[in-house]
N, C-alpha and C positions, 0 to 999 in steps of 0.2 A: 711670202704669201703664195705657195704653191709653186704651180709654173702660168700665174695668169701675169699677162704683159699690161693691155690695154682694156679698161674698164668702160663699156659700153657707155654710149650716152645718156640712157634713161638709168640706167643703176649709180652711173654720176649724179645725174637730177638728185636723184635721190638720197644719195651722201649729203649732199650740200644742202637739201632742205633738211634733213634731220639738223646737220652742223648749225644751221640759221636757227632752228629754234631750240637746241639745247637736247635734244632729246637722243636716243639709241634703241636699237633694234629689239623689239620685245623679246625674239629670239633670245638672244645673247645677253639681253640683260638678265633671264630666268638663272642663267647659266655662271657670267662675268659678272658680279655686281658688287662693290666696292665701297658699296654706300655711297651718296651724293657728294659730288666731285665739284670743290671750291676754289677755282682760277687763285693762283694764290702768288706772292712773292715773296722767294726763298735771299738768304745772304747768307748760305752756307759759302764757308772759304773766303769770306772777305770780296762776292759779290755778287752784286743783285742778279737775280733769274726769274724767268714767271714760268711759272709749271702749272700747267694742264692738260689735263687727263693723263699723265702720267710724263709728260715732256716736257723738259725742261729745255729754256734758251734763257742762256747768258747774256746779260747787257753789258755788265761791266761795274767798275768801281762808284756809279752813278748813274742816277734815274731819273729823268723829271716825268713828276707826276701833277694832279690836281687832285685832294684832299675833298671826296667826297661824303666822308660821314666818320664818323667816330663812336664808338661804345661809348656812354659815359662811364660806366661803371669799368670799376681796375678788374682784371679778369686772373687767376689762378692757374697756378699749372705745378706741379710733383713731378719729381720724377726718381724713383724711389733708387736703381744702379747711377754711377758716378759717369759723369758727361764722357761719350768715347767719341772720337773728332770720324774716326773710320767708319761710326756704323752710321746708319742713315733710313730715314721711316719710322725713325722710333719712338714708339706710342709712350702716353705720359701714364703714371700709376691712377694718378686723378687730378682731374681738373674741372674748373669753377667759370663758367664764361660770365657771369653776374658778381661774382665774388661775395655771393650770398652762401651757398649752397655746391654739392661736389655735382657735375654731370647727371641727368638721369642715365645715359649709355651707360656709366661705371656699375659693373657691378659691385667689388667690393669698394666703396670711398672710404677714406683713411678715417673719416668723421661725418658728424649728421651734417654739422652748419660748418663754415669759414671762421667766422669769429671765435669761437673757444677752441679751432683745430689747434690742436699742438705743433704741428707743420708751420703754422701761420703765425707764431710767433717772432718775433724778434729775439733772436739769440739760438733758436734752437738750431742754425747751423755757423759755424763759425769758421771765418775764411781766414785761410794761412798768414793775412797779414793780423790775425786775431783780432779782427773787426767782425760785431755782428751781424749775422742775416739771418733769410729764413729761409727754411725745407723747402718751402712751398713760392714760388716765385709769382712777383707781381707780373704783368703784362698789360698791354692796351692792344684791342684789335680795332683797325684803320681799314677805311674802304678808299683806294685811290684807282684814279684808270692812268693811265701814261700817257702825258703831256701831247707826244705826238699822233695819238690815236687814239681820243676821249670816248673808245664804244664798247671796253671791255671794263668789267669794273674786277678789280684784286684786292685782297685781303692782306692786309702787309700786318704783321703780328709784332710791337715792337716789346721788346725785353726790358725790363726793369732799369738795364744801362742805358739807354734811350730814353725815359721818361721822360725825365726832368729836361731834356735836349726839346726835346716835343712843346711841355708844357709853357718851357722859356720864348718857344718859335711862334705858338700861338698868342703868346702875351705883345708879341714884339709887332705879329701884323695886326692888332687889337691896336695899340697906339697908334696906326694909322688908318682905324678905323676899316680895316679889311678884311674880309673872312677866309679861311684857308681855301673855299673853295671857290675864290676870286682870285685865287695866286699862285704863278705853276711854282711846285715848290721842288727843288733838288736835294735826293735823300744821296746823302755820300754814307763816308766811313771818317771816324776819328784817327786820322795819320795815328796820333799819343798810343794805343790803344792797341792792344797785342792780340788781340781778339774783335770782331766785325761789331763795332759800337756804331748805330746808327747817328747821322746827325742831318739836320734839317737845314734849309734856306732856301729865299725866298728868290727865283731865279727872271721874273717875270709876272704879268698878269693874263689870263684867261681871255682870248679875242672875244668881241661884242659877238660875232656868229656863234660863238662855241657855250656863250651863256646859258641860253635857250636849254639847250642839252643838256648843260653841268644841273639846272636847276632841276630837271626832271628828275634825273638821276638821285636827286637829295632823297627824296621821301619814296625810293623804289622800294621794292624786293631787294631784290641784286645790291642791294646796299647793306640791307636788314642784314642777310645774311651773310657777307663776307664779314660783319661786323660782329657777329655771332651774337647778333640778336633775336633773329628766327629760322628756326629751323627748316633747312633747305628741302628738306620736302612736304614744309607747311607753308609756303609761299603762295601767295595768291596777290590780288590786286594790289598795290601799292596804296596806303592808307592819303587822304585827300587834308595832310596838317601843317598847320602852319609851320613854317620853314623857323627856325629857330636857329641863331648860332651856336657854332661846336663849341663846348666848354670841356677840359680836362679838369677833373676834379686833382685837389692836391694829394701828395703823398707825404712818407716822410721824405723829408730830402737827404737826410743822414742817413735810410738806408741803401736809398737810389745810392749813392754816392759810393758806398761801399760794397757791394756788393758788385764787385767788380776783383779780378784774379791783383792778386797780392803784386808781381810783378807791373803791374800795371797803376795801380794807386801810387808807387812808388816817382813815376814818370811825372817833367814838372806840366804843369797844367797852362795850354796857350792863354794869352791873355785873351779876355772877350773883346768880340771885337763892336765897333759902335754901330749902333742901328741910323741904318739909313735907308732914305728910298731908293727902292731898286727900281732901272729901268729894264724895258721888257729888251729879249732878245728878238732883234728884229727877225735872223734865222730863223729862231722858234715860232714868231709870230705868222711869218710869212709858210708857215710849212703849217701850221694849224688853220690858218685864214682858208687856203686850198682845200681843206677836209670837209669843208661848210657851204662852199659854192656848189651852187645850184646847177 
């Protein structure tokens, strides 16, 4: 930045109230502007990062976070060139965040609706171990903020090979009658899995101080749309509804299942292992508790 050292103290003020309430320099945004910029969490390389505004910081092979909203609906994504691991930013041909219909931003969408897309099929692309899938990949987008600092909220996007890992973790805290966002839950990686497969568990619960907060956050904005349910510069007051538990609707699980690189299907599969209750980390408790004192 030029040759300026030390940033006076009213021009600091002022960084830091824009950084408080999200916003940037009218100036610069005529000029720089990127379209609406979504805190998000990346697992490019087999590990978790949160990237915003264009910064990325590495956590590591594992994340605890608390599960603050869910899409219901499976979400779409194309992407018409063949996956390259080196490039990075790379926009999809088209994509469905409802999996009704392709983007309004897309100009050209490969089809009107989802349901008759040829992409959307089963079989129209077929993977090396010749099991079928499809062009057009399923997804779920998840709003969580991270366990140890419950004041940012992130859009974590999980892939088709994650699903079914998702939809098994919410059935498993259902049986003990708890909701994902009562539970800090820890996203790792599948050791088996030659490529960054998320997997879920439940590491802990949520401190009684930290409730207050998680429930606000249920029915925000900041949730809407990391969830890509509304549109980040249609954001406004947070709607006043009934709080509802997250439900994942099902898929196939035959093609969750395969849809996954051929080397990898091949690898044998850990046993599951038995659901039981988990006690909280006292660490984790003790370092969340301090977030909420007064």
């Amino acid at each position: 930045m030029s040759n300026i050292t030390t940033v006076p103290a009213h021009i600091a003020a002022r960084i830091a109230a824009r950084q408080q309430s999200g916003t940037k320099s009218t100036v610069a945004s005529a000029i720089v502007n990127d379209g609406p910029n979504i805190p998000r969490i990346s697992i490019r390389a087999g590990r978790y990062r949160l990237v915003e505004d264009g910064v990325e910081t590495t956590v590591g092979v594992t994340l605890d976070t608390i599960i603050v909203g869910a899409n219901p609906r499976v979400s779409k994504v194309f992407y018409g060139k063949a996956f390259d691991a080196s490039a990075s930013d790379v926009r999809p041909d088209c994509w469905s965040n409802d999996g009704l219909r392709a983007d309004a931003s897309i100009e050209k969408p490969v089809h009107t609706g989802c349901a008759d897309c040829p992409n959307n099929v089963l079989g129209s692309k077929i993977l090396p171990s010749g099991a079928k899938s499809k062009l057009c990949s399923d997804q779920r987008h998840l709003a969580v903020v991270p366990a140890a600092d419950p004041t940012k909220v992130y859009s974590l996007t999980v892939p088709v090979s994650g699903m079914k890992s998702l939809r098994e973790y919410f059935k498993e805290l259902g049986n003990y009658g708890v909701g994902p966002e009562e539970a800090i839950t820890q996203l790792g990686f599948d050791d088996a899995a030659s490529y960054p497969k998320i997997t879920f568990s439940q590491k802990g619960y949520v401190p009684e101080k930290a409730i207050e907060r998680i429930d606000t956050l249920l029915t925000s904005d900041q949730v809407k749309v990391a969830t890509r349910q509304l549109n980040a510069t249609s954001a406004g007051p947070a709607l006043a509804a009934p709080i509802k538990a997250m439900q994942i609707a099902a898929v196939d699980d035959a093609y969750e299942e395969d849809a996954v690189p051929a080397e990898v299907a091949a690898k044998p599969v850990k046993e599951k292992p038995t659901v039981a209750a988990v006690k909280a980390s006292e660490e984790l408790s003790a370092k969340l508790d301090s977030l909420f004192d007064e």
